[in-house]
C-alpha positions, 0 to 999 in steps of 0.5 A, a space after each residue: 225358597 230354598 230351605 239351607 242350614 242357615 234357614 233352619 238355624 234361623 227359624 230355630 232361634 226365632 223359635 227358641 229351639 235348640 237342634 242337634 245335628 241329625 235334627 237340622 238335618 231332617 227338619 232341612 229336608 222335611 221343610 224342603 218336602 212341605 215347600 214344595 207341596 206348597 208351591 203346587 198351588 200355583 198350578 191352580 187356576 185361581 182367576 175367578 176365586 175372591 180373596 176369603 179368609 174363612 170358607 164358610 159363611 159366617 153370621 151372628 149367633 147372638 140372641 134378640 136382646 128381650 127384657 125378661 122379668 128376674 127370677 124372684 127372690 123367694 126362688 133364688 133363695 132356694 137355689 143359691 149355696 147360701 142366702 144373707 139378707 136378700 143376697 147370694 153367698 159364696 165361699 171366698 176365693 181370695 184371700 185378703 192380705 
């Protein structure tokens, strides 16, 4: 692909980037360079890799779910910032209008 002004004009609009002159003009030869660099992949033999979109191997990271006895009240109390009658109490953050 080549890379021309009305390219870099356009991917500025898209972008909502306002170019001056000497930017259009550096960004058309830094687009140029990347391009081609990225064409180099072609040169890669490619026949015996599989399609990925990730190189390594992902797995659940998520524990077994094991029901577990609560944290006693009495304990709760003692750790809470504030405790009212069997509940936890915390400073407001939304104001009521």
């Amino acid at each position: 692909m080549n890379i021309d002004r009305n390219v870099i004009i356009r991917v500025a609009e898209l972008s909502r980037l306002e170019l001056k002159e000497e930017e259009m003009q550096e960004f058309e030869v830094q687009l140029g360079d990347i391009l081609k660099y990225v064409e180099k992949i072609n040169e890669l033999n490619t026949e015996n890799v599989l399609p990925t979109d990730h190189i390594v191997e992902l797995m659940n990271v998520f524990r077994d779910d094991v029901v577990h006895d609560s944290l006693p009240v009495s304990e709760l109390e003692k750790i809470a910032p504030g405790f009212e009658d069997g509940h936890v109490v915390v400073p407001r953050i939304i104001e009521e209008s």
